[in-house]
PDB file as gemmi writes it, atoms N, CA and C in Angstrom:
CRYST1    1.000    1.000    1.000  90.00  90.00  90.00 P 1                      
ATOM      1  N   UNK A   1     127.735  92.822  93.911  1.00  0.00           N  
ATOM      2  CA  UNK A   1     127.402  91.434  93.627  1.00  0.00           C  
ATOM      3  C   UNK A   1     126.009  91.361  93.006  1.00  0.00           C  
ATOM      4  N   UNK A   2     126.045  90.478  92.244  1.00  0.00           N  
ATOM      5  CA  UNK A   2     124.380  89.986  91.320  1.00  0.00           C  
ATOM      6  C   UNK A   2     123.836  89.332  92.588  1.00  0.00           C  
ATOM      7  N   UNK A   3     122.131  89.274  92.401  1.00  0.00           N  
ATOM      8  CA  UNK A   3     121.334  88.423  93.142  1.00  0.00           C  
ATOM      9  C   UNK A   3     121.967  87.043  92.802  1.00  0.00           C  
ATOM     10  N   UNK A   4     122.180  86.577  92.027  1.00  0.00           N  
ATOM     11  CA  UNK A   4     122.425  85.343  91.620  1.00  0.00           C  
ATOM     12  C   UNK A   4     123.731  85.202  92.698  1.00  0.00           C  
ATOM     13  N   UNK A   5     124.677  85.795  92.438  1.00  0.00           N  
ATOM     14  CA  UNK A   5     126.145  85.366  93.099  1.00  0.00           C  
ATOM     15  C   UNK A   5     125.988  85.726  94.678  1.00  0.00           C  
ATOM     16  N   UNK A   6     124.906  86.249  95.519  1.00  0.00           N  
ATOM     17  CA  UNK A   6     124.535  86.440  96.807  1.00  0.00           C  
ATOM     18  C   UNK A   6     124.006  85.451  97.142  1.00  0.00           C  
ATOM     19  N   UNK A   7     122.743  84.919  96.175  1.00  0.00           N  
ATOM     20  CA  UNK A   7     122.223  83.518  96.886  1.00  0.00           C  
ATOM     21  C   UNK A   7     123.095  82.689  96.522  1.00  0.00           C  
ATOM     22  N   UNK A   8     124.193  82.064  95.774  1.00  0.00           N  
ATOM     23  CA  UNK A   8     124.730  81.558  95.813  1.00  0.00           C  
ATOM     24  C   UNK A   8     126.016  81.410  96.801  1.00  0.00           C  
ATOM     25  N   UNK A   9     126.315  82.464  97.260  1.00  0.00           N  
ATOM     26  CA  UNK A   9     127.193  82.890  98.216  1.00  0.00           C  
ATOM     27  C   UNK A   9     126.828  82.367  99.654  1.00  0.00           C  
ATOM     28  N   UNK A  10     125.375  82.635  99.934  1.00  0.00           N  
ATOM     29  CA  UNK A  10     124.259  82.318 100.874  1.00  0.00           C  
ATOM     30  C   UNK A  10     124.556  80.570 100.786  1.00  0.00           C  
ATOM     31  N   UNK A  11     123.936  79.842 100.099  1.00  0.00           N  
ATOM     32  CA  UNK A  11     124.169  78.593 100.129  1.00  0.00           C  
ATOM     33  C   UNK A  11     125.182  78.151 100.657  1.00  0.00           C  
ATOM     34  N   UNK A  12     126.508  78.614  99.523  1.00  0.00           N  
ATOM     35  CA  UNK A  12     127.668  77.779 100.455  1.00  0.00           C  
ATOM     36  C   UNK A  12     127.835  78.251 102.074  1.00  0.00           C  
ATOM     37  N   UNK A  13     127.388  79.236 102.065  1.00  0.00           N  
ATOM     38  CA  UNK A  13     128.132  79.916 103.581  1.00  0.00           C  
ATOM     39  C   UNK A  13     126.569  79.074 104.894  1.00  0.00           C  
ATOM     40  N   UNK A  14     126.122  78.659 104.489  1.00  0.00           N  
ATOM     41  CA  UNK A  14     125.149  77.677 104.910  1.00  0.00           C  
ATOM     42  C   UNK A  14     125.827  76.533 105.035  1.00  0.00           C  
ATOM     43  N   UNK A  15     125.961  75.968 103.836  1.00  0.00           N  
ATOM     44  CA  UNK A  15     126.550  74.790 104.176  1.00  0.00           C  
ATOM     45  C   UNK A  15     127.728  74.934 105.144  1.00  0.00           C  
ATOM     46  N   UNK A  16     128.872  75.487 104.985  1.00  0.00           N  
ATOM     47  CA  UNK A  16     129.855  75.622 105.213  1.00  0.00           C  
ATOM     48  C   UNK A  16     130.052  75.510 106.379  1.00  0.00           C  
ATOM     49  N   UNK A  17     129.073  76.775 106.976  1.00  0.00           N  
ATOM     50  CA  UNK A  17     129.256  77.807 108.238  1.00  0.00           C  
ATOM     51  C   UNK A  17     128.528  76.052 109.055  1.00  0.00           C  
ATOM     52  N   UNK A  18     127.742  75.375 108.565  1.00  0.00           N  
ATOM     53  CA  UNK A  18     126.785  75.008 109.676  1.00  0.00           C  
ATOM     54  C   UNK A  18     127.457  73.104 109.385  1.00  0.00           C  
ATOM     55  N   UNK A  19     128.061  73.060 108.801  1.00  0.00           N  
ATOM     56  CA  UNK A  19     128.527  71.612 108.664  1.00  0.00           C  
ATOM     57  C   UNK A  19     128.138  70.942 108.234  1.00  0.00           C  
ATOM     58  N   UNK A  20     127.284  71.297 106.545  1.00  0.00           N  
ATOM     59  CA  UNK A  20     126.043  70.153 106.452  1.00  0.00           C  
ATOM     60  C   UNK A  20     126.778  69.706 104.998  1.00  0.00           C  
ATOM     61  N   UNK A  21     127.485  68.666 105.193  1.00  0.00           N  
ATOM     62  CA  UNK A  21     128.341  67.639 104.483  1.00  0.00           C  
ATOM     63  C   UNK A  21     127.810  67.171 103.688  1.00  0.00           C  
ATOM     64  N   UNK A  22     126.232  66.458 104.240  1.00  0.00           N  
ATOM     65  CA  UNK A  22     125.011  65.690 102.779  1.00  0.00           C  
ATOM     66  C   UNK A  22     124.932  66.410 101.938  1.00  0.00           C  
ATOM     67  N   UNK A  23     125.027  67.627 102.423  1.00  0.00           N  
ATOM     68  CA  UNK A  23     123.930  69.137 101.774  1.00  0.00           C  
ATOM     69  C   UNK A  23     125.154  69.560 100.592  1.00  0.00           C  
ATOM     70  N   UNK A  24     124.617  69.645  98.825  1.00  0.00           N  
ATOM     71  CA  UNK A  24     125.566  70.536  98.595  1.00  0.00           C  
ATOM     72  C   UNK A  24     124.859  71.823  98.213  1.00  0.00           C  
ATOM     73  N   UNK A  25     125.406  73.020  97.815  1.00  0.00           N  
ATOM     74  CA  UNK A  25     124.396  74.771  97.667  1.00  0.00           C  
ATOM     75  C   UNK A  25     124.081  74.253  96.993  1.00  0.00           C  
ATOM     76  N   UNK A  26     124.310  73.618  95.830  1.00  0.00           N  
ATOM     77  CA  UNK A  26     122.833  73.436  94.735  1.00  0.00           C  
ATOM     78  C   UNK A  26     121.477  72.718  95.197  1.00  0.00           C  
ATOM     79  N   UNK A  27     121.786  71.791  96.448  1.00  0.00           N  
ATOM     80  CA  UNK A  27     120.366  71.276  96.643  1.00  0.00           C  
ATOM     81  C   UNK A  27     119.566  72.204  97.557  1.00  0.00           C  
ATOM     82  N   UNK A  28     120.092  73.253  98.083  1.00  0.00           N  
ATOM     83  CA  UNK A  28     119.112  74.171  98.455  1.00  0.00           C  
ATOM     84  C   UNK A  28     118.292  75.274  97.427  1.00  0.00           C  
ATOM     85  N   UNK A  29     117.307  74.844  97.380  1.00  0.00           N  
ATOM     86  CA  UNK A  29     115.980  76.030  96.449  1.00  0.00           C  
ATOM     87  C   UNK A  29     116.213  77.429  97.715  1.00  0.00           C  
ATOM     88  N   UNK A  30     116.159  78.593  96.629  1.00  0.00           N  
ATOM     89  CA  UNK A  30     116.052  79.709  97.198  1.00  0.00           C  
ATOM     90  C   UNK A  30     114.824  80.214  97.909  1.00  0.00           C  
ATOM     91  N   UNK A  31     114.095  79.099  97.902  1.00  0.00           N  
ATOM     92  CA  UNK A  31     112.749  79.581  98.792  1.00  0.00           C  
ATOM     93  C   UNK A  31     112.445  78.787  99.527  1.00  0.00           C  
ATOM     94  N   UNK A  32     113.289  77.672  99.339  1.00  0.00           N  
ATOM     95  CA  UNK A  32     112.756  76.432 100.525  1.00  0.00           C  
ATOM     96  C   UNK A  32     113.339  77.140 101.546  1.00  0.00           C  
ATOM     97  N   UNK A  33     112.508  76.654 103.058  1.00  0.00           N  
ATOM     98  CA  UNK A  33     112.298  77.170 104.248  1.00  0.00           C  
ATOM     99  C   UNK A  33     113.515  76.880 104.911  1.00  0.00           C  
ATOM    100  N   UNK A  34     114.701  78.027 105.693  1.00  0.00           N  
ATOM    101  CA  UNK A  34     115.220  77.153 106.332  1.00  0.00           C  
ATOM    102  C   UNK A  34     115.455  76.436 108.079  1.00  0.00           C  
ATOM    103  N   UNK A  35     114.161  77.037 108.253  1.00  0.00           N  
ATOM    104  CA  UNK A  35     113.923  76.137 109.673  1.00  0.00           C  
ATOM    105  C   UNK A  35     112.076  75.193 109.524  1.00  0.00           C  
ATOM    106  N   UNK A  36     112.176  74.706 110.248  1.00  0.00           N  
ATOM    107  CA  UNK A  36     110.815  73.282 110.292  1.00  0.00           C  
ATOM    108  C   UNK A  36     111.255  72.619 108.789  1.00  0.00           C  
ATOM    109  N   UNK A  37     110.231  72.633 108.293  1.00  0.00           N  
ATOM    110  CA  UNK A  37     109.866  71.574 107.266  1.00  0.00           C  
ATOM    111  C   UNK A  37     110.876  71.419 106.254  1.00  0.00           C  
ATOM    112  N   UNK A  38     111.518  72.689 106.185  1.00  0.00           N  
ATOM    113  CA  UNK A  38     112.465  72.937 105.146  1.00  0.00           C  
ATOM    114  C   UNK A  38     113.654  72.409 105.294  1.00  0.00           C  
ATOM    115  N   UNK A  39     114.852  73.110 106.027  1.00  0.00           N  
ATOM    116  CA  UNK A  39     116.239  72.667 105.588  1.00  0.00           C  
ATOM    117  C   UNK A  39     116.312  71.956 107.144  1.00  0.00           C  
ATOM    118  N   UNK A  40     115.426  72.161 107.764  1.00  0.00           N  
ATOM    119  CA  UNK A  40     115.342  71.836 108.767  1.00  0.00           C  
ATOM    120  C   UNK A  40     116.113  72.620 110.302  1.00  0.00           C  
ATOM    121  N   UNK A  41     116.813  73.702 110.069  1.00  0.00           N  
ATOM    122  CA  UNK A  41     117.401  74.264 110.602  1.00  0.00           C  
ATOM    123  C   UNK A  41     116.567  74.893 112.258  1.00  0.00           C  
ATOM    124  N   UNK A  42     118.165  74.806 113.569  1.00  0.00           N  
ATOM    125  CA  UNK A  42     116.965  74.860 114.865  1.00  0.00           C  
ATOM    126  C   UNK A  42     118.057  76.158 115.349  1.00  0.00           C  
ATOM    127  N   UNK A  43     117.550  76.742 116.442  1.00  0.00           N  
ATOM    128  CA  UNK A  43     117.867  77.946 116.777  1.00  0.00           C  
ATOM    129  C   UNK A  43     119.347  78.379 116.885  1.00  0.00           C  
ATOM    130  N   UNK A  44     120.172  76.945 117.113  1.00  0.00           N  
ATOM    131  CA  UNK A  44     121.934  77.302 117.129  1.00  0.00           C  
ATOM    132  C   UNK A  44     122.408  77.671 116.362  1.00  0.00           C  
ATOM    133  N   UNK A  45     121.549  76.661 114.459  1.00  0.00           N  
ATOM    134  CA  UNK A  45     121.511  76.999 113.470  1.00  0.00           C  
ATOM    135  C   UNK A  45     121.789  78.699 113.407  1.00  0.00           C  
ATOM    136  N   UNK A  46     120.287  79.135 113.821  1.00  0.00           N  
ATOM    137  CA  UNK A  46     120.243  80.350 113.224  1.00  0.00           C  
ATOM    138  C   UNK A  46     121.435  81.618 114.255  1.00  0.00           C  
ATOM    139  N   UNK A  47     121.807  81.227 115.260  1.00  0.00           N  
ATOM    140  CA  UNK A  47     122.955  81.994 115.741  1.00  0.00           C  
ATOM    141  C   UNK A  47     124.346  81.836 115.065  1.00  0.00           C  
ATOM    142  N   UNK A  48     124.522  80.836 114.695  1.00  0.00           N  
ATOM    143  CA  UNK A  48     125.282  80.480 113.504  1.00  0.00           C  
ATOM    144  C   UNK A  48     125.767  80.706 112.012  1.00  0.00           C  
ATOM    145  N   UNK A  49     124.641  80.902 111.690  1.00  0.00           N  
ATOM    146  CA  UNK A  49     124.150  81.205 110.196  1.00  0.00           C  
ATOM    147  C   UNK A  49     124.425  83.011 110.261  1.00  0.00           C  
ATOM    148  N   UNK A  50     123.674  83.249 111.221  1.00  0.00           N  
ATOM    149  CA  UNK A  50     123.677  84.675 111.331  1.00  0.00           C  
ATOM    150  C   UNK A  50     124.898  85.538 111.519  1.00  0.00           C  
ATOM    151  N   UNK A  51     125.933  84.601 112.437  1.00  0.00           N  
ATOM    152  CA  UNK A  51     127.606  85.216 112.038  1.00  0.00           C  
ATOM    153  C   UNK A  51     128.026  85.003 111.191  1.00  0.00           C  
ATOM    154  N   UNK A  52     128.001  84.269 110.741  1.00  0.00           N  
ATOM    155  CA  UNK A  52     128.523  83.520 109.109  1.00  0.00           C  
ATOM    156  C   UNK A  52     128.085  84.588 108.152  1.00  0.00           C  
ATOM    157  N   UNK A  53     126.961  84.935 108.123  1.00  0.00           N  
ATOM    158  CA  UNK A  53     126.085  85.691 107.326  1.00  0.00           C  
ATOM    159  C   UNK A  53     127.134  87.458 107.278  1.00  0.00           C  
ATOM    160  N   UNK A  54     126.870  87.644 108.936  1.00  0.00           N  
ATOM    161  CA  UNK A  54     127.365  88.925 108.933  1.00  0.00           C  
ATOM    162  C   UNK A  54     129.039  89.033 108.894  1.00  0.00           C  
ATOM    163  N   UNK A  55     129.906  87.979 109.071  1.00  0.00           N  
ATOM    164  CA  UNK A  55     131.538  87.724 108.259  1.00  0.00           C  
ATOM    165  C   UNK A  55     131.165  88.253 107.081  1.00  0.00           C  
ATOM    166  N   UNK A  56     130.981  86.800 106.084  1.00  0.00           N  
ATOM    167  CA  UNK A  56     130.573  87.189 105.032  1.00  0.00           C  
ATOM    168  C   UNK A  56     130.305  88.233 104.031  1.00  0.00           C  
ATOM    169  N   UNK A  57     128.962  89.110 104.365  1.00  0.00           N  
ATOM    170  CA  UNK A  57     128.662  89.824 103.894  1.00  0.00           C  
ATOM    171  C   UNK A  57     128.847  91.437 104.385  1.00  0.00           C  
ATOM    172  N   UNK A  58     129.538  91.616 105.960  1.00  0.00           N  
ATOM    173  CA  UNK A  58     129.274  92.762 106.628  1.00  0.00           C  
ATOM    174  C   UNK A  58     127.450  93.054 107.039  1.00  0.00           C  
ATOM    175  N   UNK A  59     127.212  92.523 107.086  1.00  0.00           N  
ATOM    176  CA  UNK A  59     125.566  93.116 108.000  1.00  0.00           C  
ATOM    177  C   UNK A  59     125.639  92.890 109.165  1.00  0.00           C  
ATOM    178  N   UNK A  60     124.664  93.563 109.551  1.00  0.00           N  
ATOM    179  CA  UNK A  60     124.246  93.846 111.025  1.00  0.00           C  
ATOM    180  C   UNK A  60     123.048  93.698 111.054  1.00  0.00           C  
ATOM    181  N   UNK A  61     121.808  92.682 111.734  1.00  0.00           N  
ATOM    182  CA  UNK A  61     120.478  92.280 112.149  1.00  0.00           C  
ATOM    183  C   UNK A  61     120.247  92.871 113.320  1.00  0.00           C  
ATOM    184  N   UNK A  62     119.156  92.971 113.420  1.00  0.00           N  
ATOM    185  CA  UNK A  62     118.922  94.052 114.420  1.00  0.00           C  
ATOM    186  C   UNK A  62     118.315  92.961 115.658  1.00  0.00           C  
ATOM    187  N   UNK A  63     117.727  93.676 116.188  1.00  0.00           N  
ATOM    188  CA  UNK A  63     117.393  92.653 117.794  1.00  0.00           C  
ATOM    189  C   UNK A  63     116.096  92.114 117.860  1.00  0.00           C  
ATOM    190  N   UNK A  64     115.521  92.342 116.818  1.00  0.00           N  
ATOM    191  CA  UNK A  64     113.774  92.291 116.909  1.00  0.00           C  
ATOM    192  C   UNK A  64     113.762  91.061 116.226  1.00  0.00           C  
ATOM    193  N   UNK A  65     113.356  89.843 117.323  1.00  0.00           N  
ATOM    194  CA  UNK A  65     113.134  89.009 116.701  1.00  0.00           C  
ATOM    195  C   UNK A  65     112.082  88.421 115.858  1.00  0.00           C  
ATOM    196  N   UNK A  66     111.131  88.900 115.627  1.00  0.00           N  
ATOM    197  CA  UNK A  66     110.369  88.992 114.621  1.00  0.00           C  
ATOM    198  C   UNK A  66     111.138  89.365 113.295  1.00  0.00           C  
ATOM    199  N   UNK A  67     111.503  90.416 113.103  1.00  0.00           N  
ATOM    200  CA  UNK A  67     111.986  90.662 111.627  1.00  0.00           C  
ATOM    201  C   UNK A  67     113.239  89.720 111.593  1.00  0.00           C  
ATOM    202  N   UNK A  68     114.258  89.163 112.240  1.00  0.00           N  
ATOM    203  CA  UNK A  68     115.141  88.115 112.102  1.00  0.00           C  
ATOM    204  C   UNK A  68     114.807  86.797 111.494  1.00  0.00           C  
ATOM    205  N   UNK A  69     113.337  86.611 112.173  1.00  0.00           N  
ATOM    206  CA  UNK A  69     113.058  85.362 111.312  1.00  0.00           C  
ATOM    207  C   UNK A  69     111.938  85.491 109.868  1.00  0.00           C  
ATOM    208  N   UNK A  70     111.430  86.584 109.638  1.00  0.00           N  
ATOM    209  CA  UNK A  70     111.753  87.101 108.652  1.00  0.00           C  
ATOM    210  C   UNK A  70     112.490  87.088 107.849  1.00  0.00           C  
ATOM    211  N   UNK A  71     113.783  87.550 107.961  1.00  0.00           N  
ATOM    212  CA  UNK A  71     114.868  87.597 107.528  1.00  0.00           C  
ATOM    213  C   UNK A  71     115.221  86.458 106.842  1.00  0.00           C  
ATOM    214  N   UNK A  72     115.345  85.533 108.075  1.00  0.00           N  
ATOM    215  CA  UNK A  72     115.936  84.259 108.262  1.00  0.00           C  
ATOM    216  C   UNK A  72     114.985  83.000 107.295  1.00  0.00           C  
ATOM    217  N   UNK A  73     114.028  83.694 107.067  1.00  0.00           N  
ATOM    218  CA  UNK A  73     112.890  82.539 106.192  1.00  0.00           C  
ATOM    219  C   UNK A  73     113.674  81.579 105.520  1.00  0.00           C  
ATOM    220  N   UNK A  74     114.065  82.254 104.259  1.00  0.00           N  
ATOM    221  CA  UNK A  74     114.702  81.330 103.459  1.00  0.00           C  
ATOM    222  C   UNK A  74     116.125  82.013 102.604  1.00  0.00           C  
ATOM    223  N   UNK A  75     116.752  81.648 101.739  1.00  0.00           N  
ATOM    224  CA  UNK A  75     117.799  82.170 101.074  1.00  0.00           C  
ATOM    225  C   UNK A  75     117.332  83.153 100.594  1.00  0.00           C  
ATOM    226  N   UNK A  76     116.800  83.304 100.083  1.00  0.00           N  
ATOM    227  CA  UNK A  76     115.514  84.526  98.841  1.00  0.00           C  
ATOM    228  C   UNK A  76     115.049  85.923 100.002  1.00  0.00           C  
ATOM    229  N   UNK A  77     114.489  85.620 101.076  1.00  0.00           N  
ATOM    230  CA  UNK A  77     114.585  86.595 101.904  1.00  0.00           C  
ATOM    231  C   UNK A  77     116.155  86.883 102.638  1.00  0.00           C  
ATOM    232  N   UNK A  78     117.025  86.249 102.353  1.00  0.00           N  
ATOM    233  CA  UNK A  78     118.222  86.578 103.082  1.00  0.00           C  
ATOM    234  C   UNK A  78     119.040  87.401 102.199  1.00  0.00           C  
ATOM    235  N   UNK A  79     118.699  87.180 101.088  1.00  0.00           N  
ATOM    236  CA  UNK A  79     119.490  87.943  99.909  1.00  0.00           C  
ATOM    237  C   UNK A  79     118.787  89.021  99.668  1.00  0.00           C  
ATOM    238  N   UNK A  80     117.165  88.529  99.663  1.00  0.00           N  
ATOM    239  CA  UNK A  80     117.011  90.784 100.255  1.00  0.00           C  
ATOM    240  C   UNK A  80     117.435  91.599 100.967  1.00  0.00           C  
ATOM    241  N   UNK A  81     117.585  90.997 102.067  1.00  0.00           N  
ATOM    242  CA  UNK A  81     118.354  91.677 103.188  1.00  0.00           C  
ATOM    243  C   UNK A  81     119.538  92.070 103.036  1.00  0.00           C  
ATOM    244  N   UNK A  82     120.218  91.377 102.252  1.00  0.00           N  
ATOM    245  CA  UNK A  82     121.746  91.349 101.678  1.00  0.00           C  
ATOM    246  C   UNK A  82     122.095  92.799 100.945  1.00  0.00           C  
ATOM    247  N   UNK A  83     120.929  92.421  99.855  1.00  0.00           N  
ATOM    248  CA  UNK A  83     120.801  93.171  98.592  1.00  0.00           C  
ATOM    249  C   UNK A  83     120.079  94.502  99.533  1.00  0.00           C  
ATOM    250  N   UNK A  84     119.505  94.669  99.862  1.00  0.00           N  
ATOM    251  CA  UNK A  84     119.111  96.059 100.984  1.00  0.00           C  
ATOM    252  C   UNK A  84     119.864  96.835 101.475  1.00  0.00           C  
ATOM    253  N   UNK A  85     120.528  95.800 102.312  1.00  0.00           N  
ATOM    254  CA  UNK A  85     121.809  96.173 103.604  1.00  0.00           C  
ATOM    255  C   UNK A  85     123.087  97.002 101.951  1.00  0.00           C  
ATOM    256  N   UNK A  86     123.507  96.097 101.194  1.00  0.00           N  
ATOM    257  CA  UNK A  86     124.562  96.515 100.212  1.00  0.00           C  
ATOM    258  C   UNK A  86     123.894  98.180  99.527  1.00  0.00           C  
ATOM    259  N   UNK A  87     122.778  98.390  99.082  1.00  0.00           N  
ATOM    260  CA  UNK A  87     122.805  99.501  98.488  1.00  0.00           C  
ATOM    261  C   UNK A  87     122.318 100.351  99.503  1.00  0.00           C  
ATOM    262  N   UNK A  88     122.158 100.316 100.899  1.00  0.00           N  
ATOM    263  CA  UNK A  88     121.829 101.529 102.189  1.00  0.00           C  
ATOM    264  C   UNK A  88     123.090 102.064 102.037  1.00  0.00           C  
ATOM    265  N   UNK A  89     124.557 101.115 102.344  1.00  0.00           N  
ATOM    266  CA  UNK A  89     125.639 101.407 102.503  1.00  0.00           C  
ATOM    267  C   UNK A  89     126.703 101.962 101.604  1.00  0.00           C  
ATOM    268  N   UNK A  90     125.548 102.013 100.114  1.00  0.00           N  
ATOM    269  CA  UNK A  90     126.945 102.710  99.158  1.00  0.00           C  
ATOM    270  C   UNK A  90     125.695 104.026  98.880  1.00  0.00           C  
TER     271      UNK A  90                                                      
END                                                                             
């Protein structure tokens, strides 16, 4: 997959996964934040997001929650992770 078709992939599976009906993937920016100020997203969110994520794409996040929210920043850091996780594994 292109960066492009991952964050885009990312978006819908955001919306999708988390029920956000107002929200369509195009109004999420790949760097807007998605917890506080940003998409506004709160911790169920991110248990949520994070299966969705790993359906999706096959990943596995590790336990350290520090690098999760990392991870978890925004679309743009999630698609590194994406894009990381995809070329470790081939």
């Amino acid at each position: 997959m292109t960066r492009e078709e991952i964050e885009r992939k990312l978006k819908e599976t955001i919306v999708s996964s988390l029920d956000l009906e107002d929200l369509a993937p195009e109004g999420i920016e790949s760097d807007m934040p998605l917890f506080g100020e940003g998409l506004g997203l709160d911790s169920i969110d991110a248990l949520e997001l994070g299966m969705a994520v790993k359906k999706a794409f096959g990943v596995t996040f590790s336990s350290d929650a520090a690098e999760n929210r990392r991870i978890f920043r925004s679309v743009s850091t999630l698609a590194d992770f994406v894009e990381k996780s995809q070329q470790s594994a081939n």
